[in-house]
C-alpha positions, 0 to 999 in steps of 0.5 A: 306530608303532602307535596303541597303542605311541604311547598307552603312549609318552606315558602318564606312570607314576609308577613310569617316572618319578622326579625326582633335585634337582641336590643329589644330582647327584654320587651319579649316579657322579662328576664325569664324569656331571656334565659331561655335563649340560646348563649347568643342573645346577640344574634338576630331572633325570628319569630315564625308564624303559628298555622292559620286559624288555630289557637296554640296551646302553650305547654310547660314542658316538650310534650302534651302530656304536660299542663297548658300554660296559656293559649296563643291567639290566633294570627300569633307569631313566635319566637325560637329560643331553642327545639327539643325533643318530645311527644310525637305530634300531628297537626298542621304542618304534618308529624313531628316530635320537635317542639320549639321552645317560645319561653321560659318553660313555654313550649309548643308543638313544631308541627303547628309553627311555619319554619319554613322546612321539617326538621331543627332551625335553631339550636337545641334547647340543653 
């Protein structure tokens, strides 16, 4: 990854990052997405900013090899549930084989969503 993709990585904008309180949990589409979250759903939730001017595709399961479930619009914002490991990936933010779990059976490729630094932010998924 070059210097400058890392620096904008683990810049923190304030427009890429906004806090969701466990309250307001079931407006994230229902129960499912829920279930997926990690044991403290009490906790704050981020959602994380997907790279500019691209549309994300949502998959089943941690890896392209799995079906596409939706597509994200551009702009979109994610939340984490939980990262896993899957198929190594290349895209905007660099190579990668974390994908971020955004719902129940929805994953996407880390290597397309601003965390602000490589590596796990959050739990994993179990």
């Amino acid at each position: 990854m070059s210097e400058n993709k890392d620096k904008s990585r683990r810049a923190v904008l304030a427009s890429g990052v906004a806090v969701l309180t466990g309250a307001a949990l079931p407006m994230l589409g229902g129960a499912g997405d829920a279930a997926a979250a990690p044991a403290s759903a009490s906790s704050d939730l981020i959602y994380y900013s997907v790279a500019p001017d691209v549309r994300l595709n949502v998959r089943s399961g941690p890896g392209s090899n799995y079906h596409i479930v939706k597509v994200l619009p551009y702009d979109a914002k994610v939340p984490l549930f939980c990262q896993t490991p899957g198929t190594t990936e290349s895209g905007y933010y660099g190579t990668s084989n974390i994908w971020d779990c955004i719902g129940t059976n929805q994953y996407v490729s880390d290597t397309y969503v601003h965390t602000g630094r490589d590596g796990y932010v959050t739990s994993r998924c179990s």
